[in-house]
Biopython code that builds the backbone (N, CA, C, O; Angstrom):
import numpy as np
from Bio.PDB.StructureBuilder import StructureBuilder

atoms = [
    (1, "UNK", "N", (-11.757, 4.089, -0.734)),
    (1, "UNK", "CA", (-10.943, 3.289, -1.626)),
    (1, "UNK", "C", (-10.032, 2.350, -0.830)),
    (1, "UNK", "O", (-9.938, 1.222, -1.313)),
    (2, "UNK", "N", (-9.214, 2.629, 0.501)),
    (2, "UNK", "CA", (-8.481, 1.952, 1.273)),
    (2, "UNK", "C", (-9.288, 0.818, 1.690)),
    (2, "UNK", "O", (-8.725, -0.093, 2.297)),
    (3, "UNK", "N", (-10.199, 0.770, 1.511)),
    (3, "UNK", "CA", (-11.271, -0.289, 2.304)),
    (3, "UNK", "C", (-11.413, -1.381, 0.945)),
    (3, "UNK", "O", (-11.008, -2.543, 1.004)),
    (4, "UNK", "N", (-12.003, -0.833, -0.162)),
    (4, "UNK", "CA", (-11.743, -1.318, -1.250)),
    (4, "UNK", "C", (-10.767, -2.433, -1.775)),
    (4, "UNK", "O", (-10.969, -3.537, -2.282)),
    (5, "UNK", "N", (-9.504, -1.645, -1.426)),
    (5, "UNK", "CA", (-8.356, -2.218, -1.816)),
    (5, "UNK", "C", (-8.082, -3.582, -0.456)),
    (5, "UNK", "O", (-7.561, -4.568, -0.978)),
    (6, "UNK", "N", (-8.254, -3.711, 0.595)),
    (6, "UNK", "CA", (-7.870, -4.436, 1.342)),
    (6, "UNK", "C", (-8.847, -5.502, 1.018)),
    (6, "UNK", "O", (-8.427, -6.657, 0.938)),
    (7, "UNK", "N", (-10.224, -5.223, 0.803)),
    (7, "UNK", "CA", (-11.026, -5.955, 0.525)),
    (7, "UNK", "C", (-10.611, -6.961, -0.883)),
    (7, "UNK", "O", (-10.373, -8.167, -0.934)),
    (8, "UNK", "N", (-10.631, -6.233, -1.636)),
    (8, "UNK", "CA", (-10.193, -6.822, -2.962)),
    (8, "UNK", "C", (-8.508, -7.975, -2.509)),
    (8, "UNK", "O", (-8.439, -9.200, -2.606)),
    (9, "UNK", "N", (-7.621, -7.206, -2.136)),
    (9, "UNK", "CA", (-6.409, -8.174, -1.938)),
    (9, "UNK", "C", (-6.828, -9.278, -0.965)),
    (9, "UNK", "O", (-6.114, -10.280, -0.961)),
    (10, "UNK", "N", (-7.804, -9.248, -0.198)),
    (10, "UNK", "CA", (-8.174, -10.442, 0.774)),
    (10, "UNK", "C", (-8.856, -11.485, -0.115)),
    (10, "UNK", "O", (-8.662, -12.699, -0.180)),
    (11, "UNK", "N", (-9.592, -10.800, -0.693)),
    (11, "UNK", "CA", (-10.171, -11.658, -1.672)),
    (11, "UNK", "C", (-9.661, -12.782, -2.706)),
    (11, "UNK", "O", (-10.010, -13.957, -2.816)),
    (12, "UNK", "N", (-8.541, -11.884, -3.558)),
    (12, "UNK", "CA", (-7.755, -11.991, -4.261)),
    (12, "UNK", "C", (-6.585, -13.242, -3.377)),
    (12, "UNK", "O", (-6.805, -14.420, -3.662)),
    (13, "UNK", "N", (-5.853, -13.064, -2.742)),
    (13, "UNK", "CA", (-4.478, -14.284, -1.623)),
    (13, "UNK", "C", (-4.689, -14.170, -0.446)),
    (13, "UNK", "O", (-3.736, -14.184, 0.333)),
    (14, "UNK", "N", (-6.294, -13.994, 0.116)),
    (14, "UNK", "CA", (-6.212, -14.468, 1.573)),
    (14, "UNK", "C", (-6.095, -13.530, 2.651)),
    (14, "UNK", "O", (-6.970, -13.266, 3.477)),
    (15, "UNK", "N", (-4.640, -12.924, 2.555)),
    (15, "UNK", "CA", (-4.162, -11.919, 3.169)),
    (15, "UNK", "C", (-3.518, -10.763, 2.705)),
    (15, "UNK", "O", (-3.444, -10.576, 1.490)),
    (16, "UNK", "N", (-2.997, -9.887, 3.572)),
    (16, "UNK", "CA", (-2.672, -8.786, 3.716)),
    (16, "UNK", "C", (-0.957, -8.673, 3.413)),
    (16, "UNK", "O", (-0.205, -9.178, 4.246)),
    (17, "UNK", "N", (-0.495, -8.129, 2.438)),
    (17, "UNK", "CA", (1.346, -8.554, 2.208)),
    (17, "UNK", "C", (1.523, -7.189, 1.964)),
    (17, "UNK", "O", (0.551, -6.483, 1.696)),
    (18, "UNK", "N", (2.743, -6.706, 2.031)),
    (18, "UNK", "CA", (3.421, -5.256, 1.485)),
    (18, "UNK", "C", (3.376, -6.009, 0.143)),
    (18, "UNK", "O", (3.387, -7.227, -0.039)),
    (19, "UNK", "N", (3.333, -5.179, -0.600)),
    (19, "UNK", "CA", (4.047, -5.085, -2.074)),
    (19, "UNK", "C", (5.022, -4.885, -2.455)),
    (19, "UNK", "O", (5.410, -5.318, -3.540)),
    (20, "UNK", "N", (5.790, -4.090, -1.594)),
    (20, "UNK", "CA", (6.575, -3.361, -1.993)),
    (20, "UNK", "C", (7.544, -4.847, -2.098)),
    (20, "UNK", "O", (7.302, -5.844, -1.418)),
    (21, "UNK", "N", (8.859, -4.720, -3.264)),
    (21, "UNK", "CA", (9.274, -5.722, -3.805)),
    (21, "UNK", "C", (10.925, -6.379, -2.311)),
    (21, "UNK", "O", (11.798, -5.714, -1.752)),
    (22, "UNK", "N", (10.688, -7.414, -2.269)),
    (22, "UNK", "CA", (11.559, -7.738, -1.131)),
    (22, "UNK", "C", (11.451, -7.713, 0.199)),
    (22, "UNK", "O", (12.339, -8.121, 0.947)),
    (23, "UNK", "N", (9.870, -7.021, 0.749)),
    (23, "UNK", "CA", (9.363, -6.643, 1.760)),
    (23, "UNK", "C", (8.267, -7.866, 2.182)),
    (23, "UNK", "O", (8.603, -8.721, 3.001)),
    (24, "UNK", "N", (7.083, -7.873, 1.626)),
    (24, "UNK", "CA", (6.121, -9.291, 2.138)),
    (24, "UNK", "C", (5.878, -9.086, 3.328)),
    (24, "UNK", "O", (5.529, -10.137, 3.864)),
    (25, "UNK", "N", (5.894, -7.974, 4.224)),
    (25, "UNK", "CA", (5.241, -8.082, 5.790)),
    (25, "UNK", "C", (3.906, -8.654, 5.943)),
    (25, "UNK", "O", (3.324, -8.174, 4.970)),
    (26, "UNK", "N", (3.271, -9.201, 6.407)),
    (26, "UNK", "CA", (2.270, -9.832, 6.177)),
    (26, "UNK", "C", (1.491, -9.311, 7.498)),
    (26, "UNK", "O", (2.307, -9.620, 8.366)),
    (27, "UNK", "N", (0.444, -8.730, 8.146)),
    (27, "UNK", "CA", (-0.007, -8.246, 9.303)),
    (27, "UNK", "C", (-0.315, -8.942, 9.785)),
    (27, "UNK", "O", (-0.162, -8.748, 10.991)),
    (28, "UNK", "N", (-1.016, -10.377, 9.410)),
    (28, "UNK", "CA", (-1.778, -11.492, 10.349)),
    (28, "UNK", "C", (-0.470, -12.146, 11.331)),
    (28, "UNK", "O", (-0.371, -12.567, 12.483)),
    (29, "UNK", "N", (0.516, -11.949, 10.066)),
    (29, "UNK", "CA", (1.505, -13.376, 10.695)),
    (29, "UNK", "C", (2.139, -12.635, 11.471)),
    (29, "UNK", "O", (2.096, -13.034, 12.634)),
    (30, "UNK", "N", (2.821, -11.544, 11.279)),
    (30, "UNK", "CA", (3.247, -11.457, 12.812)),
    (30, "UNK", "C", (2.579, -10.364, 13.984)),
    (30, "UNK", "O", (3.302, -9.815, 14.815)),
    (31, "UNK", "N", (1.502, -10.200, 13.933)),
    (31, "UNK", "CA", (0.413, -9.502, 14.859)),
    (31, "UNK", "C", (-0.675, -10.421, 15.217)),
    (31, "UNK", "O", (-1.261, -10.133, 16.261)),
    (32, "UNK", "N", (-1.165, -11.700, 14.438)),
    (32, "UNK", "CA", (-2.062, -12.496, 15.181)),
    (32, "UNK", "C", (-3.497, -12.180, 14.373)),
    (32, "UNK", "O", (-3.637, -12.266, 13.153)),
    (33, "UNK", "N", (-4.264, -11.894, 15.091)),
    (33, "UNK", "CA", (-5.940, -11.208, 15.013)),
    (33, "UNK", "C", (-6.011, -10.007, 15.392)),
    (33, "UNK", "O", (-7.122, -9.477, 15.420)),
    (34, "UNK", "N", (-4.676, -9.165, 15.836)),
    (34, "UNK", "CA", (-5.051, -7.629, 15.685)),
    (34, "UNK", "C", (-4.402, -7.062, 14.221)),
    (34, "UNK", "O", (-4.363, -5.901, 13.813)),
    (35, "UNK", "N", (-3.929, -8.245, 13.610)),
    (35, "UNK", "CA", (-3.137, -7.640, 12.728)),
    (35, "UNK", "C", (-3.992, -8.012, 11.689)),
    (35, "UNK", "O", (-3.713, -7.224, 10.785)),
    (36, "UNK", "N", (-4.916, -8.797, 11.279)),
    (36, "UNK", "CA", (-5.843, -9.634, 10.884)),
    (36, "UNK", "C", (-6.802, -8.051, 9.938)),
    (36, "UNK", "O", (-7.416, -7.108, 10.436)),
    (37, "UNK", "N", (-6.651, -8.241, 9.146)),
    (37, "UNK", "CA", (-7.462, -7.064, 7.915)),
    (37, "UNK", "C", (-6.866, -6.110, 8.406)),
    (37, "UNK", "O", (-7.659, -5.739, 9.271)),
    (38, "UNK", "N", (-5.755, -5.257, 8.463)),
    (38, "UNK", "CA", (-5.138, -4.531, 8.191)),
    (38, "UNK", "C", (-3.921, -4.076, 7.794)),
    (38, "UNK", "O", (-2.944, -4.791, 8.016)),
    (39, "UNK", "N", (-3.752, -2.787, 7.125)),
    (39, "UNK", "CA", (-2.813, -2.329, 5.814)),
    (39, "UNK", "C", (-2.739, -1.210, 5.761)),
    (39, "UNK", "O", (-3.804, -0.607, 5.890)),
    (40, "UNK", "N", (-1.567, -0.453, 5.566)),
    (40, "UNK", "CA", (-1.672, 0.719, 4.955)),
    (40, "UNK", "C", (-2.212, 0.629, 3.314)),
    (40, "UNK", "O", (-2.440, -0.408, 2.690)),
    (41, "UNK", "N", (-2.326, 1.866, 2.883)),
    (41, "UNK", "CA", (-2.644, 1.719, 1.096)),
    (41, "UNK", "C", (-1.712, 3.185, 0.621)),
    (41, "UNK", "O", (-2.006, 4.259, 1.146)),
    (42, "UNK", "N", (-0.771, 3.112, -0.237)),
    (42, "UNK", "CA", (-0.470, 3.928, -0.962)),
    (42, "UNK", "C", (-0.635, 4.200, -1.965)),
    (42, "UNK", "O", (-0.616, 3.391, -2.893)),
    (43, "UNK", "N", (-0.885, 5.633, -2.104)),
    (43, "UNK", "CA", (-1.771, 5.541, -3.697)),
    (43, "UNK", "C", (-0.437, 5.923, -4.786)),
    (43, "UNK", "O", (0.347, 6.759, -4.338)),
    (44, "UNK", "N", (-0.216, 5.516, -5.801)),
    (44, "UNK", "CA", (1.109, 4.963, -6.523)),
    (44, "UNK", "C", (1.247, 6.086, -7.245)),
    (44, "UNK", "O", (2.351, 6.481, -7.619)),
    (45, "UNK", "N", (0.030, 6.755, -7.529)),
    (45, "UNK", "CA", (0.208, 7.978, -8.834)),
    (45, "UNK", "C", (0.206, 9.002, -7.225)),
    (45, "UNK", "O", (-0.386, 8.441, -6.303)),
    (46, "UNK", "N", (0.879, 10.541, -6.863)),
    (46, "UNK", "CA", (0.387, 11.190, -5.610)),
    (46, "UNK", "C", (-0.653, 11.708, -6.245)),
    (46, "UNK", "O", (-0.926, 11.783, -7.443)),
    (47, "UNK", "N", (-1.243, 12.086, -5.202)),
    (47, "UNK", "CA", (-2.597, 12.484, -4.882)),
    (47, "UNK", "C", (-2.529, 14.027, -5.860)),
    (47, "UNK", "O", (-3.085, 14.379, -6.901)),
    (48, "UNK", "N", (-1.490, 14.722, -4.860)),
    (48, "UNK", "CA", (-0.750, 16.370, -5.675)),
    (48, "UNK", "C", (-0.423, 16.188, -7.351)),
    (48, "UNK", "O", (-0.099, 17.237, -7.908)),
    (49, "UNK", "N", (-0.471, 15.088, -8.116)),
    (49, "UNK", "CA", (0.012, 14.901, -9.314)),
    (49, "UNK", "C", (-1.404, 15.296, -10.425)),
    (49, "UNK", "O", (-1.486, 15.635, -11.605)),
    (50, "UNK", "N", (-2.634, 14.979, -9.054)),
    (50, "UNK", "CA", (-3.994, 15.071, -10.310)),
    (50, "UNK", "C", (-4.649, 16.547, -10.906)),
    (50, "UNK", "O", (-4.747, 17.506, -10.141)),
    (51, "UNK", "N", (-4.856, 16.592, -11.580)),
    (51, "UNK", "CA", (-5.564, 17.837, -12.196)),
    (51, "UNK", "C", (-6.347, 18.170, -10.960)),
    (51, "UNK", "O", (-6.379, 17.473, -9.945)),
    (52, "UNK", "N", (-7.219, 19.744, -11.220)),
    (52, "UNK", "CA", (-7.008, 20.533, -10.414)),
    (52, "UNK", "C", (-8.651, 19.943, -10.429)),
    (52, "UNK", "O", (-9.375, 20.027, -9.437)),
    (53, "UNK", "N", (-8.950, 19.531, -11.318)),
    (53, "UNK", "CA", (-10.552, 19.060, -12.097)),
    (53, "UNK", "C", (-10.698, 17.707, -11.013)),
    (53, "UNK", "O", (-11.800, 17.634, -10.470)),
    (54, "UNK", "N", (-9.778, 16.723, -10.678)),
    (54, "UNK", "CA", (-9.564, 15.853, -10.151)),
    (54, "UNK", "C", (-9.363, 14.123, -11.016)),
    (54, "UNK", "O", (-8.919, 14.062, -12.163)),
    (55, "UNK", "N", (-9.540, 13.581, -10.677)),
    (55, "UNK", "CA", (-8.926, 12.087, -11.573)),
    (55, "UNK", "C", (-9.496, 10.781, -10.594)),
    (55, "UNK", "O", (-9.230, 10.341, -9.475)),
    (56, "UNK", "N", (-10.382, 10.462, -11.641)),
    (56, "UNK", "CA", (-10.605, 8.924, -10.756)),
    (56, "UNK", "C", (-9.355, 7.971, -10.337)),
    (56, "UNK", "O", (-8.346, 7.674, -10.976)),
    (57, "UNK", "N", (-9.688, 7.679, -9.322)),
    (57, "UNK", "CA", (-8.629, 6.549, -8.942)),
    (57, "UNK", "C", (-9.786, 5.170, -8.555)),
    (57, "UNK", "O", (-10.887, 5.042, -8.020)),
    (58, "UNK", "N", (-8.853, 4.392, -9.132)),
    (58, "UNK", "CA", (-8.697, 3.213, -9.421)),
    (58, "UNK", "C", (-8.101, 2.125, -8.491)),
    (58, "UNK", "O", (-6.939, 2.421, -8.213)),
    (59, "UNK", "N", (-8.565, 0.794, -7.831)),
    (59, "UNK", "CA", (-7.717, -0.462, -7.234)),
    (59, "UNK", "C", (-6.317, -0.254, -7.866)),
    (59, "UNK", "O", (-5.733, 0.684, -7.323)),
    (60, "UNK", "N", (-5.678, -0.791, -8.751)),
    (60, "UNK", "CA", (-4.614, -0.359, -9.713)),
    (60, "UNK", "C", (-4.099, 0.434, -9.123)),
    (60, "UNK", "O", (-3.094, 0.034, -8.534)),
    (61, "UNK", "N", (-4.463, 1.952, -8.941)),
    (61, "UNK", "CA", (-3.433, 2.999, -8.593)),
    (61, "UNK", "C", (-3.140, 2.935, -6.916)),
    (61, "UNK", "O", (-2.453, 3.753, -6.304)),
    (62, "UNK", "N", (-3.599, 2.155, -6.527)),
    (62, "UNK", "CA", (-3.264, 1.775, -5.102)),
    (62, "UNK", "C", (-2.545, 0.326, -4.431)),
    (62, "UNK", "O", (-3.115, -0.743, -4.648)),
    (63, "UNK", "N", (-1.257, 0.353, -3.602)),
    (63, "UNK", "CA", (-0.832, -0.736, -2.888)),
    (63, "UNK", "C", (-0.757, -0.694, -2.057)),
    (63, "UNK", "O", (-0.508, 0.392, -1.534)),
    (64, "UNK", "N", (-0.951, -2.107, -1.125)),
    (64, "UNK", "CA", (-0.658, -2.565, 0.155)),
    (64, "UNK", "C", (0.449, -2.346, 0.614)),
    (64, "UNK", "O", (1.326, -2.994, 0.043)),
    (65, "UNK", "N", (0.940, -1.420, 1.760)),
    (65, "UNK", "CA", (2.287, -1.294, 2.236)),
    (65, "UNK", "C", (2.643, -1.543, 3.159)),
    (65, "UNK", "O", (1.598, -1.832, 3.742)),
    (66, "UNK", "N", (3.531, -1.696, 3.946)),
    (66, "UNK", "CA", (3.433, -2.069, 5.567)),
    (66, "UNK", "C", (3.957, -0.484, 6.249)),
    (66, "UNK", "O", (4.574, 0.391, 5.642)),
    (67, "UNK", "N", (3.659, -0.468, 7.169)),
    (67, "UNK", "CA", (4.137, 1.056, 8.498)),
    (67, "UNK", "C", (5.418, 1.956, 7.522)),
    (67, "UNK", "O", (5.407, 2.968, 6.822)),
    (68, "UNK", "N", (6.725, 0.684, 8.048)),
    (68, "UNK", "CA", (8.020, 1.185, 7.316)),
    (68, "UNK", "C", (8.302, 1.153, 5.956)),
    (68, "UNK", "O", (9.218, 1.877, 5.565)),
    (69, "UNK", "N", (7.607, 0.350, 5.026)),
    (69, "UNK", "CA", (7.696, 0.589, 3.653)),
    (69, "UNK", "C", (7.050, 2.290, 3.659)),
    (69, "UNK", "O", (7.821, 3.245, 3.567)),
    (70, "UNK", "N", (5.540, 2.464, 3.782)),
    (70, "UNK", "CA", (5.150, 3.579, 3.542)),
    (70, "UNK", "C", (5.732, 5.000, 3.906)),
    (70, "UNK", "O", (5.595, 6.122, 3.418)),
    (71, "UNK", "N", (6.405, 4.504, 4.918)),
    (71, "UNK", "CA", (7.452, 5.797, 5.529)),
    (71, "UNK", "C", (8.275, 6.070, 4.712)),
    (71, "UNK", "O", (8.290, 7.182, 4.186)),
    (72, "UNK", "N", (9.208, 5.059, 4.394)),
    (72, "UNK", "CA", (10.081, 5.369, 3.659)),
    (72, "UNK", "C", (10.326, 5.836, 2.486)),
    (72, "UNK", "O", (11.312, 6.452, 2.080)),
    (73, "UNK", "N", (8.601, 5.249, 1.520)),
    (73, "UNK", "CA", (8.434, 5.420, 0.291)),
    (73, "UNK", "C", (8.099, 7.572, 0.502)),
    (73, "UNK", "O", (8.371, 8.337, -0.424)),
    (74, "UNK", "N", (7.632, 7.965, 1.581)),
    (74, "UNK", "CA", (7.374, 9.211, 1.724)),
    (74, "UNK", "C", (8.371, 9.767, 2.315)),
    (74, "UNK", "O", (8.043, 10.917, 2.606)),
    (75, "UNK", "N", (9.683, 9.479, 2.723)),
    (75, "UNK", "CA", (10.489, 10.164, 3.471)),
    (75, "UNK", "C", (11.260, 11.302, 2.959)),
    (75, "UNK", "O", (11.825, 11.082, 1.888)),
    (76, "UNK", "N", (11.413, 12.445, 3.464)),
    (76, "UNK", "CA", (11.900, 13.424, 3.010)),
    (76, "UNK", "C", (11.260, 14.157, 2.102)),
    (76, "UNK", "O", (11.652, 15.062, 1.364)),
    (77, "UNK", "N", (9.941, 13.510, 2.294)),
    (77, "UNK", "CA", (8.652, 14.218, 1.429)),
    (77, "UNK", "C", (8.520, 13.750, 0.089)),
    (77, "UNK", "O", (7.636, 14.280, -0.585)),
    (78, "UNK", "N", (9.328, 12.729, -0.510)),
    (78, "UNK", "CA", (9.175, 12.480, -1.495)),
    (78, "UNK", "C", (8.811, 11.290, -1.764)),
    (78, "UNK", "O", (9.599, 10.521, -1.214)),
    (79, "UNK", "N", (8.130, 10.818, -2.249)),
    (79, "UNK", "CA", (7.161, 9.993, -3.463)),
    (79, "UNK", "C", (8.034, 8.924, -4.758)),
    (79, "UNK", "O", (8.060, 8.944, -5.989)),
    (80, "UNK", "N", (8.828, 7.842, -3.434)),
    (80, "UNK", "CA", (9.709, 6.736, -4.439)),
    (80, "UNK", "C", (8.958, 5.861, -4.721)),
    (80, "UNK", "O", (8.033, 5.674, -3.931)),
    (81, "UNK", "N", (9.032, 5.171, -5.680)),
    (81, "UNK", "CA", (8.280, 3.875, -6.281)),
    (81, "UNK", "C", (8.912, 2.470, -5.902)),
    (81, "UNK", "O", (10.076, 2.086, -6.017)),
    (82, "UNK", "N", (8.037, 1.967, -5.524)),
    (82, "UNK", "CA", (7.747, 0.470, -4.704)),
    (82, "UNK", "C", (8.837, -0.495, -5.205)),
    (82, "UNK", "O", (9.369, -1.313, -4.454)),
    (83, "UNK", "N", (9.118, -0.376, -6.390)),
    (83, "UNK", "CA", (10.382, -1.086, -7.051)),
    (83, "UNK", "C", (11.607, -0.494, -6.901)),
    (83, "UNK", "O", (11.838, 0.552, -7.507)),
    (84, "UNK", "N", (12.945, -1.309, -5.746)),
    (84, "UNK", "CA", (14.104, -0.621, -5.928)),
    (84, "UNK", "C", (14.040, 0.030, -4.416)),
    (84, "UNK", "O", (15.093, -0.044, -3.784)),
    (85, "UNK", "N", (12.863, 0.692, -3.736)),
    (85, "UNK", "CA", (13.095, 0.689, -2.498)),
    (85, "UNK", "C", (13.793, -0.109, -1.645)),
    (85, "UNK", "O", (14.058, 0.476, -0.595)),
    (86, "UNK", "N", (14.202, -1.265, -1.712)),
    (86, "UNK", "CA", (14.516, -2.219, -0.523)),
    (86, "UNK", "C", (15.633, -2.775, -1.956)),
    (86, "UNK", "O", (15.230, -3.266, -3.011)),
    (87, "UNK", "N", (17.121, -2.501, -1.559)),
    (87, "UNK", "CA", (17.736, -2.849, -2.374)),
    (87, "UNK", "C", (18.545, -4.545, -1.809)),
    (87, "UNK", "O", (19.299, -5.153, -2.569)),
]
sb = StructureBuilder()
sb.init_structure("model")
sb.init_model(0)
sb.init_chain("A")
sb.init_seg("    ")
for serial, (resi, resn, name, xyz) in enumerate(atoms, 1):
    if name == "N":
        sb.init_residue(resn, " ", resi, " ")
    sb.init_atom(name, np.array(xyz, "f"), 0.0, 1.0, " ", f" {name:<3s}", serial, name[0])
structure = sb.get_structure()
């Protein structure tokens, strides 16, 4: 699905951006061609939230994050939402 999703957002504006709101790291622009198609992906619903049966996931339930967005959105083990992180 991570492959998916990068694929699809390249498709979609070119490049590679955090989502997360106020953030916009972009990997090309400041890494060059090593930074060039790559992303973290966070999956928005956790993984631990799905039935035991399991749950399709979806493009949708996944965003582009950068290193320190994704850290942070997991820090202290917990699972904050992309909006409101970066005040």
């Amino acid at each position: 699905m991570r492959r998916h999703k990068i694929e699809d957002a390249l498709a979609r504006t070119g490049k590679l951006v955090c989502e997360v709101p106020k953030c916009g790291f972009d990997f090309e622009k400041r890494y060059g061609a090593v930074g060039k198609g790559y992303a973290q992906v966070h999956h928005l619903i956790p993984l631990h939230k799905a039935p035991k049966t399991g749950r399709k996931v979806t493009l949708n339930d996944l965003a582009i994050v950068c290193a320190n967005c994704h850290a942070m959105i997991h820090a202290g083990g917990e699972c904050r939402p992309l909006k409101g992180l970066i005040s």
